[in-house]
Structure formats: structure tokens, C-alpha cells
PyMOL Python script that loads the backbone (N, CA, C, O; Angstrom):
from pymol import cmd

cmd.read_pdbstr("""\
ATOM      1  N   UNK A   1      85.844 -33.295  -7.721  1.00  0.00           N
ATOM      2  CA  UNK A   1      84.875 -32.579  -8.535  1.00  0.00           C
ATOM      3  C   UNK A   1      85.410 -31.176  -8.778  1.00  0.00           C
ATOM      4  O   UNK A   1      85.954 -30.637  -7.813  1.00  0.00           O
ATOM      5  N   UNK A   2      85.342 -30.546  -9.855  1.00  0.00           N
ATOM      6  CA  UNK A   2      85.448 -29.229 -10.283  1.00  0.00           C
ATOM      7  C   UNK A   2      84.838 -28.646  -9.862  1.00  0.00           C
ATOM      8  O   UNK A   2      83.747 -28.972  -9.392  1.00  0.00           O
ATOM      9  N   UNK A   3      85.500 -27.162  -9.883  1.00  0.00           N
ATOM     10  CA  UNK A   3      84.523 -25.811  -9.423  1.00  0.00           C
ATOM     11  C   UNK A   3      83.602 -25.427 -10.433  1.00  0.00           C
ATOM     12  O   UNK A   3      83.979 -24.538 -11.196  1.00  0.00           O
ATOM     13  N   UNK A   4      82.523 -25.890 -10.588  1.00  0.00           N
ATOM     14  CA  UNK A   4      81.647 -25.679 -11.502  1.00  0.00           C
ATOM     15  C   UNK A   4      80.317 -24.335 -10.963  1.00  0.00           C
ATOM     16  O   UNK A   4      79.117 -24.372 -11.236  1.00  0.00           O
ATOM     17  N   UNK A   5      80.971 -23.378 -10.244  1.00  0.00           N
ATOM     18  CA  UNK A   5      80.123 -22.338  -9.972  1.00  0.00           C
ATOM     19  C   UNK A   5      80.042 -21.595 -11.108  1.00  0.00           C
ATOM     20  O   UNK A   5      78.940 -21.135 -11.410  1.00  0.00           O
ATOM     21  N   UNK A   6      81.408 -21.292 -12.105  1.00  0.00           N
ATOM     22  CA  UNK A   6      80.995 -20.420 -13.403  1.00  0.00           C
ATOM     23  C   UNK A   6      80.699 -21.402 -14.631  1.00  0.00           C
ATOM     24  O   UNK A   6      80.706 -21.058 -15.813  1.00  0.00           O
ATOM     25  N   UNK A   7      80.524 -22.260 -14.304  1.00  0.00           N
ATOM     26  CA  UNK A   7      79.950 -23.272 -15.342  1.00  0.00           C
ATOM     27  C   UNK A   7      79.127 -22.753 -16.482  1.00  0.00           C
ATOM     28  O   UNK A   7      78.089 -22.216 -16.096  1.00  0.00           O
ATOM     29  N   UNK A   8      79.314 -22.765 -17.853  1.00  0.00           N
ATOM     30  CA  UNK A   8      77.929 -22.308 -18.782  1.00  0.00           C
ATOM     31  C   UNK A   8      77.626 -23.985 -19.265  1.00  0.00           C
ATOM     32  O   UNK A   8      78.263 -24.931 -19.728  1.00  0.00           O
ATOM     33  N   UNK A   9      76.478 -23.720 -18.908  1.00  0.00           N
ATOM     34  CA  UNK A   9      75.214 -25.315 -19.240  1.00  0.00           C
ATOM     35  C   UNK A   9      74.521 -24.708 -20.576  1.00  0.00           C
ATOM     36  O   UNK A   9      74.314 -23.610 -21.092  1.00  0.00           O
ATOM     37  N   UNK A  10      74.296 -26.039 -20.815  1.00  0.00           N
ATOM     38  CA  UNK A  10      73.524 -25.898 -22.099  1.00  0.00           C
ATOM     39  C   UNK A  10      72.908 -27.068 -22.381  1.00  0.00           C
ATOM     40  O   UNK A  10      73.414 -28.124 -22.001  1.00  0.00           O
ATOM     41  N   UNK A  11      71.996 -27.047 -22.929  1.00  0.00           N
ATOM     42  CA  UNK A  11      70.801 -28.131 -22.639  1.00  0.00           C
ATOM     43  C   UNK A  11      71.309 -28.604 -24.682  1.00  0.00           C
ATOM     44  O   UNK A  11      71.978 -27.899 -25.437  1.00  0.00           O
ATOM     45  N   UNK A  12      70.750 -29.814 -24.953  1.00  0.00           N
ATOM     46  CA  UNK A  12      70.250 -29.951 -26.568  1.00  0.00           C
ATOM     47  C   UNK A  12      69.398 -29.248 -26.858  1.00  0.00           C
ATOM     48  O   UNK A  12      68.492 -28.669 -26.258  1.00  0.00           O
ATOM     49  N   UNK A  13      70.041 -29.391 -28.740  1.00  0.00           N
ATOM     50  CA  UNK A  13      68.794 -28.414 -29.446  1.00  0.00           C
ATOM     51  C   UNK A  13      67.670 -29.288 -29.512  1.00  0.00           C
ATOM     52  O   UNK A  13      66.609 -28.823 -29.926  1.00  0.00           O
ATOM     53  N   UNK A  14      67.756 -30.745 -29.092  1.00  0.00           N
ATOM     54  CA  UNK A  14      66.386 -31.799 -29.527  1.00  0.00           C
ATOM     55  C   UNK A  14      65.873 -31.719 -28.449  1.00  0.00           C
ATOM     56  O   UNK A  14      65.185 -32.733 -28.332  1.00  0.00           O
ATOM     57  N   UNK A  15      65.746 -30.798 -27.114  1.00  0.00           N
ATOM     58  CA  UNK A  15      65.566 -31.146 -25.702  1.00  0.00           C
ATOM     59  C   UNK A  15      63.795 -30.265 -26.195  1.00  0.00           C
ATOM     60  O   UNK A  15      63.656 -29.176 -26.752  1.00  0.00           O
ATOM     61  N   UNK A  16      62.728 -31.212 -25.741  1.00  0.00           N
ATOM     62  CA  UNK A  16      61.160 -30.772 -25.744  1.00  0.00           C
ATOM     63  C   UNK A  16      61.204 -30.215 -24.729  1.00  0.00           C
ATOM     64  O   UNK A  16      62.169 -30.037 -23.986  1.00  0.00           O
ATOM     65  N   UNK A  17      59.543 -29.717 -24.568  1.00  0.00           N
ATOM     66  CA  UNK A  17      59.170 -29.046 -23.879  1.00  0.00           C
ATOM     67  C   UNK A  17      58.671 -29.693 -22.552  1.00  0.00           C
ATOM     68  O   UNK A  17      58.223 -28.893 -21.731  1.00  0.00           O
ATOM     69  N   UNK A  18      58.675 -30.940 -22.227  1.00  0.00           N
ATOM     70  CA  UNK A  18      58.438 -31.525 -21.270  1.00  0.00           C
ATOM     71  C   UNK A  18      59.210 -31.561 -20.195  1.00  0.00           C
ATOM     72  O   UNK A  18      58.608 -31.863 -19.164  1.00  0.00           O
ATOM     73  N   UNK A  19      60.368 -31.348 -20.092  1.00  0.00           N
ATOM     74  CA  UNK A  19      60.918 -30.823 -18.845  1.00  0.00           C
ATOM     75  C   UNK A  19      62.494 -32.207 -18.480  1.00  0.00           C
ATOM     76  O   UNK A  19      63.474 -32.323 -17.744  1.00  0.00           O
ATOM     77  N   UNK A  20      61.906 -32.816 -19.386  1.00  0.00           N
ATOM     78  CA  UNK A  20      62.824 -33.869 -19.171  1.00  0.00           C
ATOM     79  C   UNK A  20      64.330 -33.815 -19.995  1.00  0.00           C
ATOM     80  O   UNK A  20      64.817 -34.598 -20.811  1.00  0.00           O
ATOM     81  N   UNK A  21      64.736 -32.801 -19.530  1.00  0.00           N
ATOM     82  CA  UNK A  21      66.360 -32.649 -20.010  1.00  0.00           C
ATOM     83  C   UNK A  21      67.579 -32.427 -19.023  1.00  0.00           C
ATOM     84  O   UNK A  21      67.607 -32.011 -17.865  1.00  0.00           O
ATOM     85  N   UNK A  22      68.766 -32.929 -20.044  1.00  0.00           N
ATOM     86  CA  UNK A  22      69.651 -32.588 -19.138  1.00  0.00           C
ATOM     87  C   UNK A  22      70.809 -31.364 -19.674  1.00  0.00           C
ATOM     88  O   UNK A  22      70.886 -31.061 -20.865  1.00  0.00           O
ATOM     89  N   UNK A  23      71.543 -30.826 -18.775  1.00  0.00           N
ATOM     90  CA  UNK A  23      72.282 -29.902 -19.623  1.00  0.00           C
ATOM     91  C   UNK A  23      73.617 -30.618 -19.431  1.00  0.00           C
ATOM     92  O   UNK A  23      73.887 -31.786 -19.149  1.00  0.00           O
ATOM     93  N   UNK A  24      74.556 -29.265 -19.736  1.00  0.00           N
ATOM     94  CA  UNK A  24      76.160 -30.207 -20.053  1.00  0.00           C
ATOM     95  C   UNK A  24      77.212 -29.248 -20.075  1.00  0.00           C
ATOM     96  O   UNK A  24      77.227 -28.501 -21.053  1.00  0.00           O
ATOM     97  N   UNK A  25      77.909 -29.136 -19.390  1.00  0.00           N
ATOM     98  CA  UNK A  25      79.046 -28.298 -19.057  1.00  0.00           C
ATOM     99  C   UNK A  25      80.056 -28.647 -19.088  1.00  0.00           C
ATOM    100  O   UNK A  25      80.283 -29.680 -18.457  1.00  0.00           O
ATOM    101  N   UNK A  26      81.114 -28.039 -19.773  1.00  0.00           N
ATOM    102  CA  UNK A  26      82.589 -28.311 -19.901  1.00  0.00           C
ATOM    103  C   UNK A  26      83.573 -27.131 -18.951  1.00  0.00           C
ATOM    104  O   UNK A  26      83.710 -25.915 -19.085  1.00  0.00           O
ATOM    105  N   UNK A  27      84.158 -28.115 -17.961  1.00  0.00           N
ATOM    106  CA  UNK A  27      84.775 -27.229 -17.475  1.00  0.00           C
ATOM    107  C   UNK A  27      86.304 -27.820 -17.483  1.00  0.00           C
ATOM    108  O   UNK A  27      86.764 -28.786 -16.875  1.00  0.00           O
ATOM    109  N   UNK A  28      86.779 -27.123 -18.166  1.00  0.00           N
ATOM    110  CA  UNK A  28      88.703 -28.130 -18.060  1.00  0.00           C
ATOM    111  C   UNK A  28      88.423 -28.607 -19.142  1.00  0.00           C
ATOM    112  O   UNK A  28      87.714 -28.378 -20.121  1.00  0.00           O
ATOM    113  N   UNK A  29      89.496 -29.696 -18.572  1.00  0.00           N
ATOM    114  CA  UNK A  29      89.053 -31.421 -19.095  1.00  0.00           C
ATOM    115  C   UNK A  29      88.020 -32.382 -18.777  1.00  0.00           C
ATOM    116  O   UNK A  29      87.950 -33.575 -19.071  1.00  0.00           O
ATOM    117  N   UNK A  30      86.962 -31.392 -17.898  1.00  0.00           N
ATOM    118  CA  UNK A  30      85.753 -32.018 -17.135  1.00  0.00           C
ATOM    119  C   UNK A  30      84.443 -32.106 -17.811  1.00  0.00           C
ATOM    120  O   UNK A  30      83.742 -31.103 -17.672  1.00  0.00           O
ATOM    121  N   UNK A  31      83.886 -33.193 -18.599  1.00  0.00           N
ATOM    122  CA  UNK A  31      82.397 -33.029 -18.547  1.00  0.00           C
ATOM    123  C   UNK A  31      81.445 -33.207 -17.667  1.00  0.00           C
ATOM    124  O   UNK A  31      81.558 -34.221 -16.978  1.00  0.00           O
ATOM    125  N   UNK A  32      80.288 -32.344 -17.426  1.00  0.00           N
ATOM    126  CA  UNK A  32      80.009 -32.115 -16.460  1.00  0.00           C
ATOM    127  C   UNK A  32      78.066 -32.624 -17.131  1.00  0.00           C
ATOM    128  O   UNK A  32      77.772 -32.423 -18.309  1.00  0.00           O
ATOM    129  N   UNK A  33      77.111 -33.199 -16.199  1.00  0.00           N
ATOM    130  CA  UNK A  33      75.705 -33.442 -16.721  1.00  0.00           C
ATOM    131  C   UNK A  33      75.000 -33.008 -15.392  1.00  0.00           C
ATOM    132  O   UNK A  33      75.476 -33.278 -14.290  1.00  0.00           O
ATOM    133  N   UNK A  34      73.799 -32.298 -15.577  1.00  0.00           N
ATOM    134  CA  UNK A  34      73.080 -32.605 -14.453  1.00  0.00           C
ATOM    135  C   UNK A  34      71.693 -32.242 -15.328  1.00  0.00           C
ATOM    136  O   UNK A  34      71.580 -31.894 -16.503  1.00  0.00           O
ATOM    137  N   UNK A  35      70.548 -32.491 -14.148  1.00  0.00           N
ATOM    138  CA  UNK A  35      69.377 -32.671 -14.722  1.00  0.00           C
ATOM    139  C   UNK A  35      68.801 -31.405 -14.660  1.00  0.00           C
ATOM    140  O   UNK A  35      68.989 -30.645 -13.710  1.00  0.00           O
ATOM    141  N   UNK A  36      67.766 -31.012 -16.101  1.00  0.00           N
ATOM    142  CA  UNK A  36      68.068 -29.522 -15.981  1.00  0.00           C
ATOM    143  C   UNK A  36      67.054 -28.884 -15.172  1.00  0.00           C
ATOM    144  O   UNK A  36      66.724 -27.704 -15.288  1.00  0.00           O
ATOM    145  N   UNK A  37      66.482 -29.874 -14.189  1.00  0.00           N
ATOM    146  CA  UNK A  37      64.947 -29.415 -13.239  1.00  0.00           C
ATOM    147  C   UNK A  37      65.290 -29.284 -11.985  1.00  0.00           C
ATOM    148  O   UNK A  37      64.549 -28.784 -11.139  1.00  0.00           O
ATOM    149  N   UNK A  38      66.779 -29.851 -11.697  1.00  0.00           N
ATOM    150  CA  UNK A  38      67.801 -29.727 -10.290  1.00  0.00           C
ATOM    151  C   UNK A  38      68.907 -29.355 -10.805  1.00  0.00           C
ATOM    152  O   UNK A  38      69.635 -30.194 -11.335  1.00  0.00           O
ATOM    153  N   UNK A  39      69.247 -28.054 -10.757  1.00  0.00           N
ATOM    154  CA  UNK A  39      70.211 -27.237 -11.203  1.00  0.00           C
ATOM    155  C   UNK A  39      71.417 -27.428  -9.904  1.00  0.00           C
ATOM    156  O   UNK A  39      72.640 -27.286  -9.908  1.00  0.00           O
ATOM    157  N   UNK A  40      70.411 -27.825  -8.798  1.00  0.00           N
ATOM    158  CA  UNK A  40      71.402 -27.354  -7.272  1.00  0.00           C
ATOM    159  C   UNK A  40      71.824 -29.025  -7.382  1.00  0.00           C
ATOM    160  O   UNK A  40      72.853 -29.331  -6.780  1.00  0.00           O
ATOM    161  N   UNK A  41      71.204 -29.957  -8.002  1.00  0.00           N
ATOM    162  CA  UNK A  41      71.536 -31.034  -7.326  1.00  0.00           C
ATOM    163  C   UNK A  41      72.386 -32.043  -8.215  1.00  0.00           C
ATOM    164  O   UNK A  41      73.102 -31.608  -9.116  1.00  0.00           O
ATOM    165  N   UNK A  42      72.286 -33.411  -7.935  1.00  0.00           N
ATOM    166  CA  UNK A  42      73.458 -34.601  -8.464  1.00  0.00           C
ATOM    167  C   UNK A  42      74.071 -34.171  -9.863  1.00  0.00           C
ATOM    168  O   UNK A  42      73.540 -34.169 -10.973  1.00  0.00           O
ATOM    169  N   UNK A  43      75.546 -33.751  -9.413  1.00  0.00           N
ATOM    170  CA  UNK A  43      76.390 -33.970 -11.537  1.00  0.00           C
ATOM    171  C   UNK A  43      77.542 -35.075 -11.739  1.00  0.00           C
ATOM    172  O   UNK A  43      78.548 -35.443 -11.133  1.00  0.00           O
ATOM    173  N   UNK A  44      76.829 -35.415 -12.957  1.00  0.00           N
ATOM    174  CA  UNK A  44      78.245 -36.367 -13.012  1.00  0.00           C
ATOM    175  C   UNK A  44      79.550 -35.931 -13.655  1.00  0.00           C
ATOM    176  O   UNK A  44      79.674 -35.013 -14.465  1.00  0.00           O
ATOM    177  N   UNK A  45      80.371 -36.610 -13.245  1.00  0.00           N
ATOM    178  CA  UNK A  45      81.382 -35.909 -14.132  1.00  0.00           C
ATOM    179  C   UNK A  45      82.461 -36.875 -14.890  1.00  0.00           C
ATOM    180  O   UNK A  45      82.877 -37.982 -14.549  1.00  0.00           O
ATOM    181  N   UNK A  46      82.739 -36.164 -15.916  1.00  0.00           N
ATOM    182  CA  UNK A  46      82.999 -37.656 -17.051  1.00  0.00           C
ATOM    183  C   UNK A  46      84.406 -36.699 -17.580  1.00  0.00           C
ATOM    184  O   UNK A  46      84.306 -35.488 -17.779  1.00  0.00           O
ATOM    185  N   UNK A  47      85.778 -37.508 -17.772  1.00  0.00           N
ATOM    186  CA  UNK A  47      86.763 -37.437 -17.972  1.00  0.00           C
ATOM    187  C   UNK A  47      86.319 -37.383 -19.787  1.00  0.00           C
ATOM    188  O   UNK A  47      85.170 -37.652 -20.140  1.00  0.00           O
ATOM    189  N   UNK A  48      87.301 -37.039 -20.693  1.00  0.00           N
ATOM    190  CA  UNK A  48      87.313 -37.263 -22.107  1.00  0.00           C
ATOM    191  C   UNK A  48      87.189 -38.625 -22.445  1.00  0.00           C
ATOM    192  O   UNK A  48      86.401 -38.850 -23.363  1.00  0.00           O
ATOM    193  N   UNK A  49      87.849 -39.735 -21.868  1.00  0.00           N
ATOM    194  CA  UNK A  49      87.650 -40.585 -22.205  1.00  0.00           C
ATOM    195  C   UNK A  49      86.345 -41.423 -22.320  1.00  0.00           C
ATOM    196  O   UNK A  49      85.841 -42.008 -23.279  1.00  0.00           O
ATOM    197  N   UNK A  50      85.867 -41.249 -20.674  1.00  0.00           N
ATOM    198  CA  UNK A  50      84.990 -41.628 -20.156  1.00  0.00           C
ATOM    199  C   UNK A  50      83.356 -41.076 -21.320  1.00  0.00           C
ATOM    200  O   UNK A  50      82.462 -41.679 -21.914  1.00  0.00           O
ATOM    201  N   UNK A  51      83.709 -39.806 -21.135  1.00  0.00           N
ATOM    202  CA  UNK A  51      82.419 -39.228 -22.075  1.00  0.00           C
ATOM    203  C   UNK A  51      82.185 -39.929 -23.285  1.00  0.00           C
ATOM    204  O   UNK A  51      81.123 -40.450 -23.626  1.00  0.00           O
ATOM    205  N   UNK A  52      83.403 -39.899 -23.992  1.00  0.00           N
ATOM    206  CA  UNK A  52      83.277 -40.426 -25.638  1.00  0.00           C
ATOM    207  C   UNK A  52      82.688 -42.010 -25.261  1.00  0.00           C
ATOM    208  O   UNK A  52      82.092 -42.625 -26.145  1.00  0.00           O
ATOM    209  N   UNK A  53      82.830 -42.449 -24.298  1.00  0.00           N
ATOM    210  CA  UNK A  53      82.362 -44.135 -24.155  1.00  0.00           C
ATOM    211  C   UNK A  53      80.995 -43.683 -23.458  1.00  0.00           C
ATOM    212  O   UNK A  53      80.387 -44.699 -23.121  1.00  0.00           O
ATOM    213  N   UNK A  54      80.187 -42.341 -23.070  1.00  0.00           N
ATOM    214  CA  UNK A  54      79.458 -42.619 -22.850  1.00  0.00           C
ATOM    215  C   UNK A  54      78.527 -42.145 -23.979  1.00  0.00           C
ATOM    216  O   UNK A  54      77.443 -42.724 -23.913  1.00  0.00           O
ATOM    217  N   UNK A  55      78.618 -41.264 -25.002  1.00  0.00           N
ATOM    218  CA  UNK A  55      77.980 -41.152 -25.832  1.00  0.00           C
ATOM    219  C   UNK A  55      78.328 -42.237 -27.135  1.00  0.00           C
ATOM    220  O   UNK A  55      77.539 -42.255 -28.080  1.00  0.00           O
ATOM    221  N   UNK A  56      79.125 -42.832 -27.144  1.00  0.00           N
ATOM    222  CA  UNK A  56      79.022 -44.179 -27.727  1.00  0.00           C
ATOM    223  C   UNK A  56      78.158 -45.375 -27.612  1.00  0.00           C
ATOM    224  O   UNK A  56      77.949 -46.124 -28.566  1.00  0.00           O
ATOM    225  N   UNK A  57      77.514 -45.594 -26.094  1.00  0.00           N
ATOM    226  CA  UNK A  57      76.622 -45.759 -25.725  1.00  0.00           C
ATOM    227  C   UNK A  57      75.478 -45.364 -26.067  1.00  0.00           C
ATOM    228  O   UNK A  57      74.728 -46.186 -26.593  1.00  0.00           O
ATOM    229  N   UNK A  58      75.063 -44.093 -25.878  1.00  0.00           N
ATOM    230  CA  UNK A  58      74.444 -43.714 -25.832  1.00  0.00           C
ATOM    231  C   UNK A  58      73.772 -44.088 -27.846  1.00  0.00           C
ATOM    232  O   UNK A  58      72.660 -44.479 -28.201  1.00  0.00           O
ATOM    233  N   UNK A  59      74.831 -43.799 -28.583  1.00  0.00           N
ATOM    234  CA  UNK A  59      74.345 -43.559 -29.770  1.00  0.00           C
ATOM    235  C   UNK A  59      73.923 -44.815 -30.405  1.00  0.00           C
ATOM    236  O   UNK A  59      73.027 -44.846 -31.249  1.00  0.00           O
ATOM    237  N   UNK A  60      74.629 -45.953 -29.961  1.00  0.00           N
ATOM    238  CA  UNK A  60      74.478 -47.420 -30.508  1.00  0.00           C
ATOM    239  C   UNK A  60      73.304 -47.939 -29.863  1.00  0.00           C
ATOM    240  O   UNK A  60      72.858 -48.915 -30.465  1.00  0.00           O
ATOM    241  N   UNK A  61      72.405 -47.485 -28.444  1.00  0.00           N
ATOM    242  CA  UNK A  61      71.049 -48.124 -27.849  1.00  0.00           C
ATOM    243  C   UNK A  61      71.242 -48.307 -26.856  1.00  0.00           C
ATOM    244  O   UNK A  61      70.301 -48.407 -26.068  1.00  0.00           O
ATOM    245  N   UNK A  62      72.698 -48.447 -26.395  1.00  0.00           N
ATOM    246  CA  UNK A  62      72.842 -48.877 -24.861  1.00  0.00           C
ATOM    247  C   UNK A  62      71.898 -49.157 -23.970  1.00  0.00           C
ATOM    248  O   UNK A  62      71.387 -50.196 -23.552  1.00  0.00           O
ATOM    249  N   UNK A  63      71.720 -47.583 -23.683  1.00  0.00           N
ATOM    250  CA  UNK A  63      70.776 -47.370 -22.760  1.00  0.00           C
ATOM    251  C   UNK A  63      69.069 -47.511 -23.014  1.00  0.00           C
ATOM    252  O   UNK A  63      68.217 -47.216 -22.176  1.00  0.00           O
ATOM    253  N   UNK A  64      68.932 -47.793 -23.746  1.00  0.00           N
ATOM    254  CA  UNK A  64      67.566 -47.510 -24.263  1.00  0.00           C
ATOM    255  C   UNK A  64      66.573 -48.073 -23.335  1.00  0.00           C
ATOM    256  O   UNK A  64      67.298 -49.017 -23.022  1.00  0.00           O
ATOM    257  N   UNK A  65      65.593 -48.257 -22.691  1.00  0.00           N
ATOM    258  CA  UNK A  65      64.400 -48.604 -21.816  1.00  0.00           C
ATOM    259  C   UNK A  65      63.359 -49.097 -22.631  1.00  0.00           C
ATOM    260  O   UNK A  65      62.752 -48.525 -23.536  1.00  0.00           O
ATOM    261  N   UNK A  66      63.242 -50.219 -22.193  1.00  0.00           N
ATOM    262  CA  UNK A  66      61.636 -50.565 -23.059  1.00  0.00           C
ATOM    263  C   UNK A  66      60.708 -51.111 -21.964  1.00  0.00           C
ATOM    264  O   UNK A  66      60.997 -51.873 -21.041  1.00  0.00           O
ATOM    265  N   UNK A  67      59.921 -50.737 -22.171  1.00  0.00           N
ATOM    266  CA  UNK A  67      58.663 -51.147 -21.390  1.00  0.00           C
ATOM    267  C   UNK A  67      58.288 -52.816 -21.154  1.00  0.00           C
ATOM    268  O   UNK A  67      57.279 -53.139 -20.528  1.00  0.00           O
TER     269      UNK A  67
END
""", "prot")
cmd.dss("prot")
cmd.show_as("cartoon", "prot")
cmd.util.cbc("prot")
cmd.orient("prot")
């Protein structure tokens, strides 16, 4: 894991007011996620490759949850 103490996070511009966001830090070649209500706690960290396959995911439904 990277030294992500000078990390600058940044949340989306689509992120509401409900609390449910995450931010996103680039450090290196490191992408970096954590949740933006546990700043101290779990980040993942996603190589270039890795990222672009996860917002590929992300954009096609992958993940999507349905009730």
C-alpha cells in the first residue's frame, strides 16, 4: 500500500447529500477509494489497469443491486 498521508481525495460532482460517497485519490500509479464517512478506515487500491476494469464495470451495470 502507498503512503497515502498527503493524499488529495475528492469525492464526485454527482455525490448527494446523503452521506453515501466515496472519494478517490491518485497517488503514483496508485488509485486509491475509501468511503468518505471513514476517512481513517478500509482503501482499496487499484493499479491502472485494474481501475479502468473497474470503472468499466462499473459503467456497463456490473455492479448494480436490485432489490
Amino acid at each position: 500500500m502507498p503512503d497515502l498521508s498527503r493524499a488529495v481525495w475528492r469525492k464526485s460532482s454527482r455525490s448527494g447529500g446523503n452521506g453515501a460517497c466515496v472519494e478517490v485519490a491518485v497517488v503514483g500509479d496508485i488509485i486509491a477509494v475509501r468511503d468518505s464517512k471513514k476517512p481513517r478506515g478500509a482503501v482499496l487500491a487499484f493499479g491502472s489497469g485494474g481501475w479502468h476494469a473497474f470503472l468499466g464495470g462499473v459503467k456497463s451495470g456490473k455492479f448494480e443491486v436490485t432489490a
